[in-house]
C-alpha positions as CSV (number, residue, x, y, z in Angstrom):
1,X,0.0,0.0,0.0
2,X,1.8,3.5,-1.0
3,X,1.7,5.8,1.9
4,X,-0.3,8.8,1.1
5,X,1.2,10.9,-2.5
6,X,-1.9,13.2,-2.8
7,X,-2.1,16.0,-0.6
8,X,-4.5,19.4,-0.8
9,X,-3.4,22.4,-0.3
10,X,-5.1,23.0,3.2
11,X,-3.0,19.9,4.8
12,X,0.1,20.7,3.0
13,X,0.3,24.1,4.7
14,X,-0.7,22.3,8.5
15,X,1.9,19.8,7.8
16,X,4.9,21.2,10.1
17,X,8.6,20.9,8.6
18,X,7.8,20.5,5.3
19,X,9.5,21.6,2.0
20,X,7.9,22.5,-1.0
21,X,9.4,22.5,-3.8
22,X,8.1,24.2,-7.9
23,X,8.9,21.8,-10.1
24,X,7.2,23.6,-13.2
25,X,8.7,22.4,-16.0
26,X,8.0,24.5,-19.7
27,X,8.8,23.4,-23.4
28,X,12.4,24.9,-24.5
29,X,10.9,27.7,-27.2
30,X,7.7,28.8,-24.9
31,X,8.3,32.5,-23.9
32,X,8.2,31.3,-20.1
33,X,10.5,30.2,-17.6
34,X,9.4,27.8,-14.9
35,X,12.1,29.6,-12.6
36,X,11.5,32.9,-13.6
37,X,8.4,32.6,-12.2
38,X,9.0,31.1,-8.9
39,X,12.0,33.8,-8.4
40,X,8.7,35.7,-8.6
41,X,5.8,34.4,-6.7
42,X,5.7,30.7,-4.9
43,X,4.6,28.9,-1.5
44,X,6.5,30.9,1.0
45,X,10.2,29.0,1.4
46,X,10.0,26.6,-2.1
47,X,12.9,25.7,-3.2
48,X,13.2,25.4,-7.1
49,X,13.8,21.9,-9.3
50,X,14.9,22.2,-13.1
51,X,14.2,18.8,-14.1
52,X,15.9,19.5,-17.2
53,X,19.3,20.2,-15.6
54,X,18.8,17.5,-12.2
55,X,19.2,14.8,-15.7
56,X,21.2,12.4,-17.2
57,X,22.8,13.5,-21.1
58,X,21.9,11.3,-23.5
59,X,22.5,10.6,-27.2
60,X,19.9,11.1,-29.1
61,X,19.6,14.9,-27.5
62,X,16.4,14.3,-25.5
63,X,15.7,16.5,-22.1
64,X,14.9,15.6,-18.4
65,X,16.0,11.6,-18.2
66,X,16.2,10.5,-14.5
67,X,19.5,11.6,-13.3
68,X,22.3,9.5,-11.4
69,X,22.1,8.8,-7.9
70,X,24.9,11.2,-7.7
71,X,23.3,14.3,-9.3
72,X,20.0,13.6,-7.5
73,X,21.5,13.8,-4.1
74,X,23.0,16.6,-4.8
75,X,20.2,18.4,-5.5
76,X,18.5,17.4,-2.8
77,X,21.6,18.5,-0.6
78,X,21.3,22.3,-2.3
79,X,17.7,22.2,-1.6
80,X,18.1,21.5,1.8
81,X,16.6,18.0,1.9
82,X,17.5,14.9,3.6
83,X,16.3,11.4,3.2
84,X,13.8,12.2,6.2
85,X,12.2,15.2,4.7
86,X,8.4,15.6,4.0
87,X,8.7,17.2,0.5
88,X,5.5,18.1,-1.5
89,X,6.0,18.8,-5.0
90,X,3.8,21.7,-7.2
91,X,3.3,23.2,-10.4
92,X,2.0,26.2,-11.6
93,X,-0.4,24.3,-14.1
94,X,-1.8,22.4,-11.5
95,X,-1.1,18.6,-12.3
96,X,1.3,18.2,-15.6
97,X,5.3,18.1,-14.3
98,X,4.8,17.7,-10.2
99,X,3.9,13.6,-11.2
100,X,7.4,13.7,-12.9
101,X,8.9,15.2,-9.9
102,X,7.5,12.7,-8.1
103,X,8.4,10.1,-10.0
104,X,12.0,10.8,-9.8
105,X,12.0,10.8,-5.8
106,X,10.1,7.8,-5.3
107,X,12.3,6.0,-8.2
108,X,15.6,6.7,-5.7
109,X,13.4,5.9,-2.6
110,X,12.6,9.2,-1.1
111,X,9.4,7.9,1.0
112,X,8.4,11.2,2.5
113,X,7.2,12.6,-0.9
114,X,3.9,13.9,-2.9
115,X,2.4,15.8,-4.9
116,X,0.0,19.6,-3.7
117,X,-3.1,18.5,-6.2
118,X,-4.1,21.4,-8.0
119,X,-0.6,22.8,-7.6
120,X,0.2,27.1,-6.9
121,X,-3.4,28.0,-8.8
122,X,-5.4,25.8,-6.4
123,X,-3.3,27.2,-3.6
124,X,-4.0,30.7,-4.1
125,X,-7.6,30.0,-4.6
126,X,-7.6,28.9,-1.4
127,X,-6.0,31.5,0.3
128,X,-3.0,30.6,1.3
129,X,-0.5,32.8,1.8
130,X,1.9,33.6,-1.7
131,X,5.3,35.0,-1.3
132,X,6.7,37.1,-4.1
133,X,9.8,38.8,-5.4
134,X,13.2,37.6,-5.6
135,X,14.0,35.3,-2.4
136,X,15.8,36.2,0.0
137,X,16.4,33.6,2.5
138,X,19.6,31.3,2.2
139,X,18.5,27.5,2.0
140,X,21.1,25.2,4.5
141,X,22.4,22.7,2.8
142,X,21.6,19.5,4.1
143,X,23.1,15.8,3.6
144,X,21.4,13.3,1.7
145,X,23.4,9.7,0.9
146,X,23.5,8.7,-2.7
147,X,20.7,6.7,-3.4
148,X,20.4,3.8,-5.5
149,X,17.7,3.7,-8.6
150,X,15.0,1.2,-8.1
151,X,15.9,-0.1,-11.6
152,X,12.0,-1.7,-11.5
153,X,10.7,1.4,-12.1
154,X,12.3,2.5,-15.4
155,X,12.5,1.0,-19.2
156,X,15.2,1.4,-21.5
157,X,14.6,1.5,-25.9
158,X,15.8,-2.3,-25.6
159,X,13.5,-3.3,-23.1
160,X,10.6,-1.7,-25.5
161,X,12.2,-3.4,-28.6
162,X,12.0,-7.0,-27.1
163,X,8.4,-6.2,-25.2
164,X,6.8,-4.9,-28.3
165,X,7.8,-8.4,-30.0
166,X,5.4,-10.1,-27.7
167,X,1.8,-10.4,-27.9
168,X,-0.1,-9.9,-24.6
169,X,-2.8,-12.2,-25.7
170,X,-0.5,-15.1,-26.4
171,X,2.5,-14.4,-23.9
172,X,2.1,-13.9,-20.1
173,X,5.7,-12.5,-19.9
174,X,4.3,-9.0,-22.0
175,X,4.2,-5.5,-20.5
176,X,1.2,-3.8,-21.2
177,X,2.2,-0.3,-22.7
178,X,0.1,2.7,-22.2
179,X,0.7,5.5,-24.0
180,X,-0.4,9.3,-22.7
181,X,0.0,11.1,-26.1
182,X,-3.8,12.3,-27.5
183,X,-5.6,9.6,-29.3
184,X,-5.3,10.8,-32.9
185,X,-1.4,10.6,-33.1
186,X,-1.6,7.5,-31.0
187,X,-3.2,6.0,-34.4
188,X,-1.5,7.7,-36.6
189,X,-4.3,9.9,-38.0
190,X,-2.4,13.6,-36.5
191,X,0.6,14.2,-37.1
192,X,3.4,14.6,-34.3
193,X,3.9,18.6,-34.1
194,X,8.1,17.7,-34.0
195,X,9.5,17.6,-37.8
196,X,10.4,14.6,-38.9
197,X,9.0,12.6,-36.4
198,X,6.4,9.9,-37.0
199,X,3.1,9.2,-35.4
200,X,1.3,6.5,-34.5
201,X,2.5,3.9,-31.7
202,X,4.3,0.9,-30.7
203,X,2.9,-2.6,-31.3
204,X,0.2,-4.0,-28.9
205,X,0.5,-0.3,-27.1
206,X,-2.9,1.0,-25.9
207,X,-4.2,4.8,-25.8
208,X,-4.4,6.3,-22.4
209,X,-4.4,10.6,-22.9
210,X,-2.9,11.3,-19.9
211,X,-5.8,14.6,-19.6
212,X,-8.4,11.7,-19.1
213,X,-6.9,11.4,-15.7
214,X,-7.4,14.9,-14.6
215,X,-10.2,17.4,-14.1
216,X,-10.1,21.0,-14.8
217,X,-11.4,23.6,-12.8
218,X,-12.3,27.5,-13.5
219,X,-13.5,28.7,-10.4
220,X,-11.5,31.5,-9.8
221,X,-7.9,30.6,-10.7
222,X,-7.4,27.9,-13.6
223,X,-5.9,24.7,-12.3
224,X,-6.3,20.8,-12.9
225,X,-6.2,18.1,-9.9
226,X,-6.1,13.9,-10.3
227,X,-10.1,12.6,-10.8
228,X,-11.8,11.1,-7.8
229,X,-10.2,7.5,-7.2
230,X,-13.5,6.1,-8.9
231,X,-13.7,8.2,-12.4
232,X,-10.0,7.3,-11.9
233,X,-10.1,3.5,-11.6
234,X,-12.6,3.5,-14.3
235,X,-10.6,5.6,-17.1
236,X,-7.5,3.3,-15.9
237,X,-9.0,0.2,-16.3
238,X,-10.9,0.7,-19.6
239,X,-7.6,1.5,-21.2
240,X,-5.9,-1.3,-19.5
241,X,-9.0,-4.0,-20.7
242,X,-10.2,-6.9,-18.4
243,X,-7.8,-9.1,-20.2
244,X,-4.6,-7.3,-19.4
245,X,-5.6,-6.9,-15.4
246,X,-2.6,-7.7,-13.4
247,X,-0.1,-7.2,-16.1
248,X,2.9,-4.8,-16.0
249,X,3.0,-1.5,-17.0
250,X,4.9,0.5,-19.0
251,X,3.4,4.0,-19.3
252,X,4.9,6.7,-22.7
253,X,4.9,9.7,-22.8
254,X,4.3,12.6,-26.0
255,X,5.8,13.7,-28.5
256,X,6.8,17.7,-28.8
257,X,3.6,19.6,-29.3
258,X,1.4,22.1,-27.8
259,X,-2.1,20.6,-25.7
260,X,-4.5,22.7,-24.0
261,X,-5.9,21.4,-20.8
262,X,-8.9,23.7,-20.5
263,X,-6.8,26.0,-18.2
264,X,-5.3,29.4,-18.9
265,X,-2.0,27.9,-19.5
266,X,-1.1,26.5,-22.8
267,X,1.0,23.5,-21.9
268,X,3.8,22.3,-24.4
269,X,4.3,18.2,-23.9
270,X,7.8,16.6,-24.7
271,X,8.5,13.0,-25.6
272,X,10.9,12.0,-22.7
273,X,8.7,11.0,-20.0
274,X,6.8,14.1,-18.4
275,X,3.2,13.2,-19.5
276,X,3.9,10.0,-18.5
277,X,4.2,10.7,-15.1
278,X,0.5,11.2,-14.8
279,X,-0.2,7.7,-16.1
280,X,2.5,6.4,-13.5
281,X,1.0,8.6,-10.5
282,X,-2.9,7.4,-11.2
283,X,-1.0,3.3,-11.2
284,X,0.4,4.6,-7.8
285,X,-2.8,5.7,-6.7
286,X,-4.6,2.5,-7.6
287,X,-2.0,0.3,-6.2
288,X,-0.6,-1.1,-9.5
289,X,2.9,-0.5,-10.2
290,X,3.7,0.9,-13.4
291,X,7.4,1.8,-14.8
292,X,8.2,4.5,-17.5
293,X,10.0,4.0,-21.0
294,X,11.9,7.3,-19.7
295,X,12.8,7.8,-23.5
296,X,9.2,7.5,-24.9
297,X,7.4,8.5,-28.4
298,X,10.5,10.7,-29.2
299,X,13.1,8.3,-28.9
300,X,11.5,5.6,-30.2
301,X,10.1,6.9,-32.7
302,X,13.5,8.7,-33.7
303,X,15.2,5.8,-34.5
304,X,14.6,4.5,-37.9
305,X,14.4,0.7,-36.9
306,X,11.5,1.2,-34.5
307,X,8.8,-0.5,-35.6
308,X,5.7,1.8,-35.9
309,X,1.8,0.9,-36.0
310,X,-0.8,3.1,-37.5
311,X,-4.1,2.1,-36.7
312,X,-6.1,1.8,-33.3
313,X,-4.9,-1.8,-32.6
């Protein structure tokens, strides 16, 4: 049973200790700067996360992979965190890159962790208190032991390759893949906004958009928060199909483009794992594991051997 990974904004603030932490993450190109923004208005003390620079490099170019043991800690040690710390993650869009975040601490088995649903919009709505202009208070550094990566909870392009030559209905051993991108590139029928890059989707892969899992609200301040557990159980488990119950999981993510989440904010999606996050935080949430192909559409779909299905099979 996973210890609590949802919390509201009202028992984030009572909890005594904590540290939040903006991990709002943009699309390189969009006229907007995650930390930018918190230098100018956040939860009073948050520290900052760039998941695009707390990352491993990789070949093929592509942003925010999970980071070494070694680079994580040491991040945590700027931000003042230790192993012990309650740490609640937030966005400005509300839900979108805090699931990442999440992701990333529970991968190196950071237990104290989750996620402020509805993120900073939901926060001010509820009148909480905002701090704003450049900050000004000096973060102590704290220790944190290199951690080791719970190697369960990612995927790597060869682990895709040999899964996607299986057939879930015929072989036991399959990982079921779930794929956040919107349903029309998922089948090929949109194009993927990147240049050059194909849609469509891995063999045997099933369609879960990663905004089915979240509802928007537009009360006040714009913001979107995880569905109830039941609308949630029910969009996971139609996507997942009675006949794949208790398989693995492997959740992708999108490929580069722009999606609108009925909020104020126009959110850009990447193709290394963000999206994907949600898919992995409603498995979480639902008690069924689920790993991420921390590469996803773009990588796999960047390399001219991957084998690409068009159609809604």
């Amino acid at each position: 049973m996973q210890k609590q990974l949802l919390f509201a904004p009202k028992d984030a603030h009572a909890a005594t200790g904590a540290i939040f932490v903006d991990s709002t993450w943009f699309m390189p190109g969009v006229a907007r700067s995650g930390y930018e923004e918190w230098k100018q208005r956040r939860i009073p003390g948050a520290r900052f996360l760039d998941l695009d620079a707390v990352a491993s490099e990789h070949p093929l170019g592509l942003k925010h992979m999970l980071p070494s043991g070694q680079a994580f800690a040491k991040a945590c040690e700027e931000m003042g965190i230790e192993p012990s710390s309650q740490v609640f993650l937030y966005d400005t869009h509300g839900v979108f890159s805090s699931p990442r975040a999440l992701y990333m601490f529970k991968s190196f088995g950071h237990e104290k962790a989750g996620i402020l649903d509805g993120g900073l919009p939901r926060w001010e709505a509820e009148g909480l208190p905002i701090e704003t202009g450049e900050p000004n208070a000096k973060v102590q550094s704290a220790r944190y032991a290199v951690p080791n990566l719970d190697e369960s909870a990612v995927r790597s392009y060869e682990q895709i390759v040999t899964n996607a030559k299986l057939d879930p209905s015929a072989s036991p051993s399959a990982e079921l893949v779930l794929d956040a991108r919107p349903y029309g590139r998922f089948t090929g029928e949109q194009p993927e906004p990147r240049p050059n890059l194909s849609s469509g989707h891995m063999p045997h892969a099933r369609s879960l958009p990663f905004s089915t899992l979240l509802e928007s609200h537009t009360t006040g301040k714009s913001y979107t928060t995880v569905l109830p557990r039941d609308k949630l159980k029910q969009a996971f488990d139609k996507a997942v199909g009675e006949e794949n119950k208790g398989r693995p999981i492997v959740a992708v993510s999108l490929g580069a483009g722009q999606i609108r989440m009925n909020t104020d904010v126009a959110v850009q999606s990447c193709g290394s794992g963000m999206t994907a996050g949600t898919i992995w935080l409603a498995g979480q949430l639902l008690d069924t594991p689920v790993a991420i192909y921390d590469e996803s559409w773009t990588g796999y779909a960047m390399r001219p051997e991957s084998v690409i299905v068009k159609d809604d099979k």
